[in-house]
PDB file of N, CA, C and O in Angstrom:
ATOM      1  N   UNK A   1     103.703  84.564 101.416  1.00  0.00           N
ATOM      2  CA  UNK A   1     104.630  85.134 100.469  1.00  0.00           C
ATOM      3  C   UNK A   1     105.812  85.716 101.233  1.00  0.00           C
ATOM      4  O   UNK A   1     105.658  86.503 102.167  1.00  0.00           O
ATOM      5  N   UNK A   2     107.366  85.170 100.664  1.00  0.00           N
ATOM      6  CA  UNK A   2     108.269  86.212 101.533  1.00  0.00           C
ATOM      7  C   UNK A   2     108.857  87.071 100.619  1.00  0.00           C
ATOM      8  O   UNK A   2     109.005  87.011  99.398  1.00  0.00           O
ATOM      9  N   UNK A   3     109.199  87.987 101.572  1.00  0.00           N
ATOM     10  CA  UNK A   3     109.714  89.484 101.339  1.00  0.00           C
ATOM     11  C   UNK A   3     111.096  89.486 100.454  1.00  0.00           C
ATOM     12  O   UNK A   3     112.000  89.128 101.209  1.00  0.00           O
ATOM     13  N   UNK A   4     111.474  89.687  99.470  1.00  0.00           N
ATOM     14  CA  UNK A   4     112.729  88.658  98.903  1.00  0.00           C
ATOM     15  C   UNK A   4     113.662  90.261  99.109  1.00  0.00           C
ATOM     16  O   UNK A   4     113.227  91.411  99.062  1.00  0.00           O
ATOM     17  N   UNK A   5     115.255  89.691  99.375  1.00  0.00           N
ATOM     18  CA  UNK A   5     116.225  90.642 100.217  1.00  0.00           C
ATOM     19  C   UNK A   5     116.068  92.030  99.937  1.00  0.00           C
ATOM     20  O   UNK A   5     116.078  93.006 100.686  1.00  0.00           O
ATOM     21  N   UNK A   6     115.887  91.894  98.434  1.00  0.00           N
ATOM     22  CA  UNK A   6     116.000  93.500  98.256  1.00  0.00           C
ATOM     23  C   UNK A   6     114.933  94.705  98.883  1.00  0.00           C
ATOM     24  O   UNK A   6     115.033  95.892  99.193  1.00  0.00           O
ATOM     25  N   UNK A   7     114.034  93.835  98.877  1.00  0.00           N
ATOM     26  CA  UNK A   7     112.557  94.710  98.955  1.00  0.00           C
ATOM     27  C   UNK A   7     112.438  94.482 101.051  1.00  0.00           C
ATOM     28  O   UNK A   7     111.764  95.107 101.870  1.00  0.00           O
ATOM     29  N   UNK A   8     113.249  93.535 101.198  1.00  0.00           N
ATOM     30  CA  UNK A   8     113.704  93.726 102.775  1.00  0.00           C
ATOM     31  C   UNK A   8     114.697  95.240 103.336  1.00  0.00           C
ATOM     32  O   UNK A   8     114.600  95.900 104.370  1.00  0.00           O
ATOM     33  N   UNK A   9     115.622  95.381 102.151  1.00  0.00           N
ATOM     34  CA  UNK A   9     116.734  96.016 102.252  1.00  0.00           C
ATOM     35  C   UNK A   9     115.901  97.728 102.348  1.00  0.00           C
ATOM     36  O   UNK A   9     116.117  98.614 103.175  1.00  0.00           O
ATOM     37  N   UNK A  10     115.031  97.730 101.304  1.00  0.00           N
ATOM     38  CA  UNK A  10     114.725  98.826 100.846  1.00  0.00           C
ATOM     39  C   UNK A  10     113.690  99.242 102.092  1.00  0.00           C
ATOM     40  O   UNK A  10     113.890 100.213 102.822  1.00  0.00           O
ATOM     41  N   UNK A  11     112.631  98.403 102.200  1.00  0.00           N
ATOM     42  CA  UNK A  11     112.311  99.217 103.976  1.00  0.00           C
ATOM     43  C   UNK A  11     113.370  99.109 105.147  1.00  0.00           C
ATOM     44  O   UNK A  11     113.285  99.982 106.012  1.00  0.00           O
ATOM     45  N   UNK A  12     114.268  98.236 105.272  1.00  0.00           N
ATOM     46  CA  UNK A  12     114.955  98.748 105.935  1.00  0.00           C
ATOM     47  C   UNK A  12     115.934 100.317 106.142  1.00  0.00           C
ATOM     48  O   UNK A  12     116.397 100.849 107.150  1.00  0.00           O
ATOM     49  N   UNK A  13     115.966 100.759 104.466  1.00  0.00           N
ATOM     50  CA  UNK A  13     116.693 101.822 104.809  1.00  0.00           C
ATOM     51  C   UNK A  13     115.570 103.256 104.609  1.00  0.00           C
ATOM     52  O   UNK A  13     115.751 104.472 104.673  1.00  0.00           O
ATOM     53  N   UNK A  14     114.305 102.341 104.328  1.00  0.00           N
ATOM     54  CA  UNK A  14     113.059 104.151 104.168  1.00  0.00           C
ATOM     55  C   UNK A  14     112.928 104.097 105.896  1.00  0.00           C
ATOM     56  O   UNK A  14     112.405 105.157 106.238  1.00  0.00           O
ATOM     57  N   UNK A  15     113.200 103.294 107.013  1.00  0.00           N
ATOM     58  CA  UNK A  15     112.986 102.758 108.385  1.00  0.00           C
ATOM     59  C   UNK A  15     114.226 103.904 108.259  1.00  0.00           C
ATOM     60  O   UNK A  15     114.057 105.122 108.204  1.00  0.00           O
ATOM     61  N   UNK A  16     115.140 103.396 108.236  1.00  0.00           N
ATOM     62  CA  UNK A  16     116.355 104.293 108.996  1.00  0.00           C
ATOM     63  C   UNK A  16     116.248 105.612 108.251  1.00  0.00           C
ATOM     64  O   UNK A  16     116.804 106.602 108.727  1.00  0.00           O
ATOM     65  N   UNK A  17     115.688 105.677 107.310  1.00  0.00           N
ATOM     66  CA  UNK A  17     115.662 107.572 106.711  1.00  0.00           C
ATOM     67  C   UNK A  17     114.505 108.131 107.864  1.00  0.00           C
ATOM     68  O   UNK A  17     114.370 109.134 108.566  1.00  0.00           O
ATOM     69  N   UNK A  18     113.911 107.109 107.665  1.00  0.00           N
ATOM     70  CA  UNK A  18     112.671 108.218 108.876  1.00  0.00           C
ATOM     71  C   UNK A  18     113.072 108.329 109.982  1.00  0.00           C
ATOM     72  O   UNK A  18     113.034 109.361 110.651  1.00  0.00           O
ATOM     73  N   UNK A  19     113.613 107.013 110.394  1.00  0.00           N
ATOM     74  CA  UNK A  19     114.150 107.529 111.947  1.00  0.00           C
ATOM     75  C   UNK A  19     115.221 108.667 112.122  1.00  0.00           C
ATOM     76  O   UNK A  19     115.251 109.374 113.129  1.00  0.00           O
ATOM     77  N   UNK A  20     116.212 108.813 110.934  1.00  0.00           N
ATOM     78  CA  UNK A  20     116.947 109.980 110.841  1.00  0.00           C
ATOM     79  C   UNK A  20     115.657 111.240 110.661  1.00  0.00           C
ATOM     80  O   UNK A  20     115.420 111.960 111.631  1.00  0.00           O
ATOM     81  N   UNK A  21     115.048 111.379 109.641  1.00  0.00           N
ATOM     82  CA  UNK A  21     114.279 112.363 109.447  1.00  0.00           C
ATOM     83  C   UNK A  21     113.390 113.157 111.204  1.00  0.00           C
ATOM     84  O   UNK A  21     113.094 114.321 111.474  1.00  0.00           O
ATOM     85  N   UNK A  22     113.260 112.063 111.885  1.00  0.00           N
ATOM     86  CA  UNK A  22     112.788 113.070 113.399  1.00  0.00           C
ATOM     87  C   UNK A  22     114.044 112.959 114.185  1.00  0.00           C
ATOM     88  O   UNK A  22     113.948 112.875 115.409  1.00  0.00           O
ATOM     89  N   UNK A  23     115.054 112.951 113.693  1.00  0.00           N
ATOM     90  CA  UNK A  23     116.238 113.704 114.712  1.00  0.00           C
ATOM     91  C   UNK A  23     116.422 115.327 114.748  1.00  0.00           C
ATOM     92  O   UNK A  23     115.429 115.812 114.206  1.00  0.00           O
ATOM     93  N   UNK A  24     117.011 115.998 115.035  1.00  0.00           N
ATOM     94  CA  UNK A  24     117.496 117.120 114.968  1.00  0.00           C
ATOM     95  C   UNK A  24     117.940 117.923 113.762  1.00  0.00           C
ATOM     96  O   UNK A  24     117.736 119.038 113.281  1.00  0.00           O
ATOM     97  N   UNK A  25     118.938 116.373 113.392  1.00  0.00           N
ATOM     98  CA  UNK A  25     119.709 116.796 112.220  1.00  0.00           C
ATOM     99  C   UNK A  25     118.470 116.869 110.726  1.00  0.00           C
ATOM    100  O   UNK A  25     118.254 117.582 109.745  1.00  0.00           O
ATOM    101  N   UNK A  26     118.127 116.086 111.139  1.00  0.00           N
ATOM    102  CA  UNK A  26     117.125 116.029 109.915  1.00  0.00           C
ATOM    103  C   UNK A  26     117.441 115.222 108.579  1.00  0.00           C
ATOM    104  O   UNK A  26     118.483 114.609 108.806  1.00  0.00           O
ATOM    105  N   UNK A  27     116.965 114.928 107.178  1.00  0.00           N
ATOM    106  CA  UNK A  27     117.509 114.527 106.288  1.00  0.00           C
ATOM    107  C   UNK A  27     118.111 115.737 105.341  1.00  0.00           C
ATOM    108  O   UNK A  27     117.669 116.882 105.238  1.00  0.00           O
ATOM    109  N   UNK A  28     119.370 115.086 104.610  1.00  0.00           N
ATOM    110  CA  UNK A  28     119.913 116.017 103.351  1.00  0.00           C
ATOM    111  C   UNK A  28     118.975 115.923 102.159  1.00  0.00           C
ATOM    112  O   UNK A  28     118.075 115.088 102.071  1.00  0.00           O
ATOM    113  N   UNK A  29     119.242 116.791 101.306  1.00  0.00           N
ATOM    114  CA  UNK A  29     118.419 117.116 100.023  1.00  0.00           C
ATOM    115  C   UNK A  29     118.599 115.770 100.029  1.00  0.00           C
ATOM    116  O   UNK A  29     117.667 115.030 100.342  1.00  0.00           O
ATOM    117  N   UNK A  30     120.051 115.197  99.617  1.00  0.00           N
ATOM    118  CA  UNK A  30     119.631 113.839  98.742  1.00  0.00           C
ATOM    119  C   UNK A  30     118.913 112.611  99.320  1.00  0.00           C
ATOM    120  O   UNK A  30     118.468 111.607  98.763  1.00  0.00           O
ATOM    121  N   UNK A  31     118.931 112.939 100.424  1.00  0.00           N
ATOM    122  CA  UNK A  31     118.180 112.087 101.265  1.00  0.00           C
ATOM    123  C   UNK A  31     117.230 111.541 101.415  1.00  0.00           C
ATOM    124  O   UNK A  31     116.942 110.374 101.680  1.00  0.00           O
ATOM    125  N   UNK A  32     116.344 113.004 101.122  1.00  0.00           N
ATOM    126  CA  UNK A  32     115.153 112.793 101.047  1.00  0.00           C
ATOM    127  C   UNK A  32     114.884 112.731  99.667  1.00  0.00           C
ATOM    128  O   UNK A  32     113.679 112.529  99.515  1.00  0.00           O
ATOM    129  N   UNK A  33     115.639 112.840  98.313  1.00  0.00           N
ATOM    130  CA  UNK A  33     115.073 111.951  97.248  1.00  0.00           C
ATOM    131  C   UNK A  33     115.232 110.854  97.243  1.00  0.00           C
ATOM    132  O   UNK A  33     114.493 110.131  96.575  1.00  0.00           O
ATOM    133  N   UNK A  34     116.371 110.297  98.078  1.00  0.00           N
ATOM    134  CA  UNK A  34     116.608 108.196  97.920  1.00  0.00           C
ATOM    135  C   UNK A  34     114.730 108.324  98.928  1.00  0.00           C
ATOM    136  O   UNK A  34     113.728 107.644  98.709  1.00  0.00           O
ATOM    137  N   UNK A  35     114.880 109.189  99.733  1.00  0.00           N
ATOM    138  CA  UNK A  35     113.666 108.351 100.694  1.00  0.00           C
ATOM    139  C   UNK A  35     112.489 107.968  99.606  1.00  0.00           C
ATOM    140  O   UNK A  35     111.997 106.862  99.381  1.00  0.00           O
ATOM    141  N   UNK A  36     112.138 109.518  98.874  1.00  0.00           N
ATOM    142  CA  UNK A  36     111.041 109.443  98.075  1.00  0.00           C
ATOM    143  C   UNK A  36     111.094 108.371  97.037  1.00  0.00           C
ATOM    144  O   UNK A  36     110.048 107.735  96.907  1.00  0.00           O
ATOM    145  N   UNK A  37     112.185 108.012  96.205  1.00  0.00           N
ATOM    146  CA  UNK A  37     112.228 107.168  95.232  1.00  0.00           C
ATOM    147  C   UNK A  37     111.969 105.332  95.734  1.00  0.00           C
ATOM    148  O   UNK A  37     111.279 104.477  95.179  1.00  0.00           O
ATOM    149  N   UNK A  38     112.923 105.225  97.107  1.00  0.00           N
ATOM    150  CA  UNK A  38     112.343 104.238  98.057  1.00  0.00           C
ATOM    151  C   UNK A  38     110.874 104.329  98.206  1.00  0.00           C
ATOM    152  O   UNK A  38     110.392 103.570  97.366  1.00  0.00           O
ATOM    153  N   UNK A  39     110.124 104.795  98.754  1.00  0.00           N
ATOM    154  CA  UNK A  39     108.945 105.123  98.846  1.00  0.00           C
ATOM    155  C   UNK A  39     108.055 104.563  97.860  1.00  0.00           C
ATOM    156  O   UNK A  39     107.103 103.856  98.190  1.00  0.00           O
ATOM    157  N   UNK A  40     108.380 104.908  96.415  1.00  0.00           N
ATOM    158  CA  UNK A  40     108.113 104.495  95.491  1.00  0.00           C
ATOM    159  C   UNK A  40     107.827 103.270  95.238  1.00  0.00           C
ATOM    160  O   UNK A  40     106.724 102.731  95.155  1.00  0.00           O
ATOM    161  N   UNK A  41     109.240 102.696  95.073  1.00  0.00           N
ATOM    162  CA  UNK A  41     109.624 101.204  94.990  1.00  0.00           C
ATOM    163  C   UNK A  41     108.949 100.443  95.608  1.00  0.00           C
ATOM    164  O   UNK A  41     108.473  99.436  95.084  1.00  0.00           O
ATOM    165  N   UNK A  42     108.759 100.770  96.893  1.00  0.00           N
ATOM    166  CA  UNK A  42     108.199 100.160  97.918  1.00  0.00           C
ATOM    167  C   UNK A  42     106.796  99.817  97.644  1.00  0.00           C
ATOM    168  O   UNK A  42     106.597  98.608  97.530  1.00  0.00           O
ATOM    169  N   UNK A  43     105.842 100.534  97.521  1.00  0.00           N
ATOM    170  CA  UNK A  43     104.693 101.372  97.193  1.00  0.00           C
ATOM    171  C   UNK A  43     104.213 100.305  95.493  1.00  0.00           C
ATOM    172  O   UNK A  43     103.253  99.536  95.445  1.00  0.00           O
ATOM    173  N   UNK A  44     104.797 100.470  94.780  1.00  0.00           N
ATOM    174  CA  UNK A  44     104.709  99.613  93.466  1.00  0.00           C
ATOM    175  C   UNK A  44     105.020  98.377  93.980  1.00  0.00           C
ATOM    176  O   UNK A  44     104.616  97.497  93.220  1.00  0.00           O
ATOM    177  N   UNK A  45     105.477  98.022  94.789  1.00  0.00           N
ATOM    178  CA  UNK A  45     106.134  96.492  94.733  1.00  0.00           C
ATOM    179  C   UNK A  45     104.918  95.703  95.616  1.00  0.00           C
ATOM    180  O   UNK A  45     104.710  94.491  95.570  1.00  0.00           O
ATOM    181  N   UNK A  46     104.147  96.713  96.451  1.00  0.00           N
ATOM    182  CA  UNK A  46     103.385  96.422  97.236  1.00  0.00           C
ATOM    183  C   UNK A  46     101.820  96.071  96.362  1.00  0.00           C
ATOM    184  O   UNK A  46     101.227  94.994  96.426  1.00  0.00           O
ATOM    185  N   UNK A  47     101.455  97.076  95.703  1.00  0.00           N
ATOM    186  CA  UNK A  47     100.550  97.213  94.624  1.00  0.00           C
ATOM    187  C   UNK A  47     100.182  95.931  93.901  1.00  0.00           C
ATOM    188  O   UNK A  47      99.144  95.273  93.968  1.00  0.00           O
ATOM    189  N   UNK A  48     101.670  95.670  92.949  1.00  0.00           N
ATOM    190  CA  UNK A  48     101.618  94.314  92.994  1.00  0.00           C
ATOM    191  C   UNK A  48     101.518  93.189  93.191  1.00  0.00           C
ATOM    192  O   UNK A  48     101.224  92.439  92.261  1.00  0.00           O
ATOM    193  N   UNK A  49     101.726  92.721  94.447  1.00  0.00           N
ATOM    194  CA  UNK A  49     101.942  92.099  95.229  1.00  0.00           C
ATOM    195  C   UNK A  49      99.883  92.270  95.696  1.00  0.00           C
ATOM    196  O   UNK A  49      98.992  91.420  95.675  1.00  0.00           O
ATOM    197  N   UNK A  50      99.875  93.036  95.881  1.00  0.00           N
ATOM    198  CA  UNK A  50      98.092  93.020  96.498  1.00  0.00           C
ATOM    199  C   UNK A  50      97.468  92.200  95.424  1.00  0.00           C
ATOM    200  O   UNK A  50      96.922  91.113  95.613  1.00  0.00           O
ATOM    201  N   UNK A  51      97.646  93.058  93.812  1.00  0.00           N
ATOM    202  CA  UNK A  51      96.577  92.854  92.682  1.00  0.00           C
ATOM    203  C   UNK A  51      97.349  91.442  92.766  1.00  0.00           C
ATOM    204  O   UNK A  51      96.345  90.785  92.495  1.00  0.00           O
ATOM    205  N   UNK A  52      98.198  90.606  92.906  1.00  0.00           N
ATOM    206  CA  UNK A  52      98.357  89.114  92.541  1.00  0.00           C
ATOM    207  C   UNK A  52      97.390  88.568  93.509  1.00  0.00           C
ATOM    208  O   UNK A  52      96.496  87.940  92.942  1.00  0.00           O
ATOM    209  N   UNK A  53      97.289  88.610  94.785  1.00  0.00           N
ATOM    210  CA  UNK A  53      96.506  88.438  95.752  1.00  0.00           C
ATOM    211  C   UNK A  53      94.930  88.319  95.305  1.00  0.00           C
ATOM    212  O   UNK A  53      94.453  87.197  95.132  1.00  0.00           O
ATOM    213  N   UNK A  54      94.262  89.304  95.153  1.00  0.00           N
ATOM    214  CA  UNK A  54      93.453  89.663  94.310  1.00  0.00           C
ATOM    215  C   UNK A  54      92.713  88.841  93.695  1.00  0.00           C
ATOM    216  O   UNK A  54      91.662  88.275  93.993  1.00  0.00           O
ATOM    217  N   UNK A  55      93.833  88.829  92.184  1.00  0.00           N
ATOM    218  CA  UNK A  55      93.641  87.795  91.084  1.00  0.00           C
ATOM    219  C   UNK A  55      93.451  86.817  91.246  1.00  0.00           C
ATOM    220  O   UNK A  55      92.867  86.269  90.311  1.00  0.00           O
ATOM    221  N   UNK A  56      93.793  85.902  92.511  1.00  0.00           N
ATOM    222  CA  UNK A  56      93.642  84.397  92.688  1.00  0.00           C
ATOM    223  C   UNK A  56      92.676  84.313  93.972  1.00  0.00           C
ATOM    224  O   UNK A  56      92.703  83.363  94.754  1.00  0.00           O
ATOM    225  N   UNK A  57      92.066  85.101  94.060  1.00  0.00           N
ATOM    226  CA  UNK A  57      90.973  84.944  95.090  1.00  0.00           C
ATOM    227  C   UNK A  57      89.376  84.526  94.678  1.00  0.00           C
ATOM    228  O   UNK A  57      88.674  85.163  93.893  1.00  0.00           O
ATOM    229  N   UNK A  58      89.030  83.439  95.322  1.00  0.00           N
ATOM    230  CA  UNK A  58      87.706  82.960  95.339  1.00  0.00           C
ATOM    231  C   UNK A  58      86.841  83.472  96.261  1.00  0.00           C
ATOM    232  O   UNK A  58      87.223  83.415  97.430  1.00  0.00           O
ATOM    233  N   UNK A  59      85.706  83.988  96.027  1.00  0.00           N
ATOM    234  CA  UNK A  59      84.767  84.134  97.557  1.00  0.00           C
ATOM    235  C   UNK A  59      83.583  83.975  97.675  1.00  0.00           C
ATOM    236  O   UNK A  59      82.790  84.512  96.900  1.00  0.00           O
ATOM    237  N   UNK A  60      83.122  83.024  98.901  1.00  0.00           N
ATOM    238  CA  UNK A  60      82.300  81.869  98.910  1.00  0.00           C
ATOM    239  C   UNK A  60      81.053  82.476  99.985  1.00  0.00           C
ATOM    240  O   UNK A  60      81.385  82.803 101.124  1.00  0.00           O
ATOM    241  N   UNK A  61      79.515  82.607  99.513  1.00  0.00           N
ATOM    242  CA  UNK A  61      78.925  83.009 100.766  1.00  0.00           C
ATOM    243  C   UNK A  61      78.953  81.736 101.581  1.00  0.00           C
ATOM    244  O   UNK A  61      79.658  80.740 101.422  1.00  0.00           O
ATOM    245  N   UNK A  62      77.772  82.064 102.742  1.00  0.00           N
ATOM    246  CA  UNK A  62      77.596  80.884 103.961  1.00  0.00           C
ATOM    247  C   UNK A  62      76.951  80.217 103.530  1.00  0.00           C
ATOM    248  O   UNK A  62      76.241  79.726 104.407  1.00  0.00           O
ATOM    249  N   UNK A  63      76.609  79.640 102.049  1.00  0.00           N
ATOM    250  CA  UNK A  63      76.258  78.465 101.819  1.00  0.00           C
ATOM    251  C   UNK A  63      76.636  77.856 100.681  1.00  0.00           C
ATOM    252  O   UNK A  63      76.005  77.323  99.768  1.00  0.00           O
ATOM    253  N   UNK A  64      77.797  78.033 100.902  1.00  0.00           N
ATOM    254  CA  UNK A  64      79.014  77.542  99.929  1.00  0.00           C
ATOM    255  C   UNK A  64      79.060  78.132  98.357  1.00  0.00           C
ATOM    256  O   UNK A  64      79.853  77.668  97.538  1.00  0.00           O
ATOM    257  N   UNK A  65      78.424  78.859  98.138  1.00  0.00           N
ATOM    258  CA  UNK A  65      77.610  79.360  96.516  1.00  0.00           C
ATOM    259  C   UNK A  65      79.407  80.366  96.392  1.00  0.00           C
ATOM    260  O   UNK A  65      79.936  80.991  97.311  1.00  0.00           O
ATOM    261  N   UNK A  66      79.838  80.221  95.237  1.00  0.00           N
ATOM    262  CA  UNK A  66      80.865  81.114  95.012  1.00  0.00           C
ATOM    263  C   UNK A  66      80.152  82.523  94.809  1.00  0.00           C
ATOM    264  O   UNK A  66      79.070  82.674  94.242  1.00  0.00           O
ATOM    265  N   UNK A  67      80.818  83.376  95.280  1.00  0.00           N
ATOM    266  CA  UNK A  67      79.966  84.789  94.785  1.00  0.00           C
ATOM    267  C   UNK A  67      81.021  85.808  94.139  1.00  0.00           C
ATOM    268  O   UNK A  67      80.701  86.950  93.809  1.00  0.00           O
ATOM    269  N   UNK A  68      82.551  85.182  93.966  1.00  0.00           N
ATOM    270  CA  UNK A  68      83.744  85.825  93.355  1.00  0.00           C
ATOM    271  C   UNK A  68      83.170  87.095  92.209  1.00  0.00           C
ATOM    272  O   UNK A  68      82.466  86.867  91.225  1.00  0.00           O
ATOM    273  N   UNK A  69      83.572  88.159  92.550  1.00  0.00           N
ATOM    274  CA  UNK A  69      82.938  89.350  91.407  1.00  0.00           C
ATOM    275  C   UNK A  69      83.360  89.298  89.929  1.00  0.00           C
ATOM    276  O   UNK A  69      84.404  88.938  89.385  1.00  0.00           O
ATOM    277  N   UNK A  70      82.420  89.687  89.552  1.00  0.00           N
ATOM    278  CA  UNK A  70      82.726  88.771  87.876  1.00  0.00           C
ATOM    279  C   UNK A  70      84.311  89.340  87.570  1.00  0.00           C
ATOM    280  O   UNK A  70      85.179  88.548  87.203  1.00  0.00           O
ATOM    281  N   UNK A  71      84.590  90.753  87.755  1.00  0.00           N
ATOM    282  CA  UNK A  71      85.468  91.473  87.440  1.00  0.00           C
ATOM    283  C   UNK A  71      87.176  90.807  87.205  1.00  0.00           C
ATOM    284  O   UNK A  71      87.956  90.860  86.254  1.00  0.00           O
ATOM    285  N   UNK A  72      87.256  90.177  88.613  1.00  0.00           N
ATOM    286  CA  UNK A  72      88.089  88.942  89.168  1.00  0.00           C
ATOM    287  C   UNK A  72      87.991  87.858  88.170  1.00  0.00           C
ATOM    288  O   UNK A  72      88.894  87.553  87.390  1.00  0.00           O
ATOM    289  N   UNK A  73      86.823  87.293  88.249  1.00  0.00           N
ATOM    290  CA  UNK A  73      86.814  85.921  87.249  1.00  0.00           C
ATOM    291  C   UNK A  73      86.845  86.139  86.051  1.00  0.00           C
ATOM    292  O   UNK A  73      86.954  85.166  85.306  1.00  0.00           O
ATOM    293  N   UNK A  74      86.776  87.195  85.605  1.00  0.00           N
ATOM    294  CA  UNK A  74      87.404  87.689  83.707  1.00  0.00           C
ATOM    295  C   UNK A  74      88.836  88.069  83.517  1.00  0.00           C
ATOM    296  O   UNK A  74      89.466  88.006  82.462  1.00  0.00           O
ATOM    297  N   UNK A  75      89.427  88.628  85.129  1.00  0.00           N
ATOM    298  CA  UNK A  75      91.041  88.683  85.213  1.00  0.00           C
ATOM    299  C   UNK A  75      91.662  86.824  85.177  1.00  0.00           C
ATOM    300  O   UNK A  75      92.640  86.369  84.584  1.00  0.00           O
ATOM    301  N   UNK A  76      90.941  86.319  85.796  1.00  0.00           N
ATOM    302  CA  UNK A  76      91.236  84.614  86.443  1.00  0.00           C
ATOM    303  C   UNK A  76      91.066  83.839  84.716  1.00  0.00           C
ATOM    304  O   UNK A  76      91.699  82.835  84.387  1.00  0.00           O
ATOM    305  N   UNK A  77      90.532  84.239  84.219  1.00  0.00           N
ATOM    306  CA  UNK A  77      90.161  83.685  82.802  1.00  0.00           C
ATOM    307  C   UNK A  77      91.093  83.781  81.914  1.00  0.00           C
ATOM    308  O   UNK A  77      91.365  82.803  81.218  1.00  0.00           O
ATOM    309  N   UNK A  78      91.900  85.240  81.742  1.00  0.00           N
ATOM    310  CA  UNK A  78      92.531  85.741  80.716  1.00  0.00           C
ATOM    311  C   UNK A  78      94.166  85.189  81.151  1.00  0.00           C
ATOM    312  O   UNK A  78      95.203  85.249  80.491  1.00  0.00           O
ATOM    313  N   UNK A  79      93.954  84.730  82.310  1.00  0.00           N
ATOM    314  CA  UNK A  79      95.317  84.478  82.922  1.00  0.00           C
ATOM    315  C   UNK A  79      95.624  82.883  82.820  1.00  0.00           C
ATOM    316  O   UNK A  79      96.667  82.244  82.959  1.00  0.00           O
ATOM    317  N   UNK A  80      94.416  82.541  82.548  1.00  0.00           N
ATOM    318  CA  UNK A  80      94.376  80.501  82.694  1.00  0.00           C
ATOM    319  C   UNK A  80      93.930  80.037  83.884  1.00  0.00           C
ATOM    320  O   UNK A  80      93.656  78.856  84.096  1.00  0.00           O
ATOM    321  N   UNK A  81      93.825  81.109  84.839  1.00  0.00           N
ATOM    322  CA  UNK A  81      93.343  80.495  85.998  1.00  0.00           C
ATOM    323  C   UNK A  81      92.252  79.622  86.227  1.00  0.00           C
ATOM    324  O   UNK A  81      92.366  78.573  86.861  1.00  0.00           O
ATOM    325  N   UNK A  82      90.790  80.187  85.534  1.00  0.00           N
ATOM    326  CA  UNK A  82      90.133  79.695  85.600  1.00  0.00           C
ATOM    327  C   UNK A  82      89.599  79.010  84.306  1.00  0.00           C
ATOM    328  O   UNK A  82      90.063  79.425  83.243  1.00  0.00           O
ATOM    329  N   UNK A  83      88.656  77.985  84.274  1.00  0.00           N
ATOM    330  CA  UNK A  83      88.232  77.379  82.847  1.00  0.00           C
ATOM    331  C   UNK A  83      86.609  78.045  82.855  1.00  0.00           C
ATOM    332  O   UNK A  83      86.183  78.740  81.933  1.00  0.00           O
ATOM    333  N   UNK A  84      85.964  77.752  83.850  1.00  0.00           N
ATOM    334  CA  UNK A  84      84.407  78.785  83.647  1.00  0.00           C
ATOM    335  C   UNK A  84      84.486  79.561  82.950  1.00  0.00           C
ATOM    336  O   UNK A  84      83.524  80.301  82.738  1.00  0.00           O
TER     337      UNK A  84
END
C-alpha cells in the first residue's frame, strides 16, 4: 500500500514539529495544536488502514486448514468478500 502525498506531507511536518519541539526554542501554543490535530489525522488514517488489512486477511494453520476467526469472516461476508 502507498502512502498517498498528503498523509506523506502530514508526517512530514508532525517529524519537523518534533524535531522543533526538542530544540531550545520549543513549540508555540499553535504549534502544538497543528502537532496534536496532525497526530490525530495521522493516528485515524493509520487505524484504518490496519482494520482494511485485517478485513482481508485469511489464516491458515500448518496443515493448510483455514483457522481465520469467525469475527473476520462475518466482517469478509457483509463486505462481499467472502461467499462461505
Amino acid at each position: 500500500m502507498t502512502e498517498t502525498e498528503h498523509m506523506l506531507a502530514v508526517r512530514t511536518r508532525i517529524n519537523e514539529l518534533a524535531a522543533k519541539a526538542k530544540t531550545t526554542d520549543g513549540l508555540t501554543a499553535d504549534e502544538e495544536t497543528e502537532r496534536a490535530a496532525l497526530r490525530q489525522e495521522f493516528l485515524a488514517n493509520f487505524k484504518k488502514a490496519f482494520r482494511s488489512q485485517v478485513e482481508m486477511l485469511q489464516v491458515f494453520d500448518d496443515n493448510g486448514n483455514e483457522v481465520t476467526p469467525d469475527k473476520v469472516k462475518e466482517v469478509q461476508r457483509e463486505k462481499g468478500i467472502r461467499e462461505d
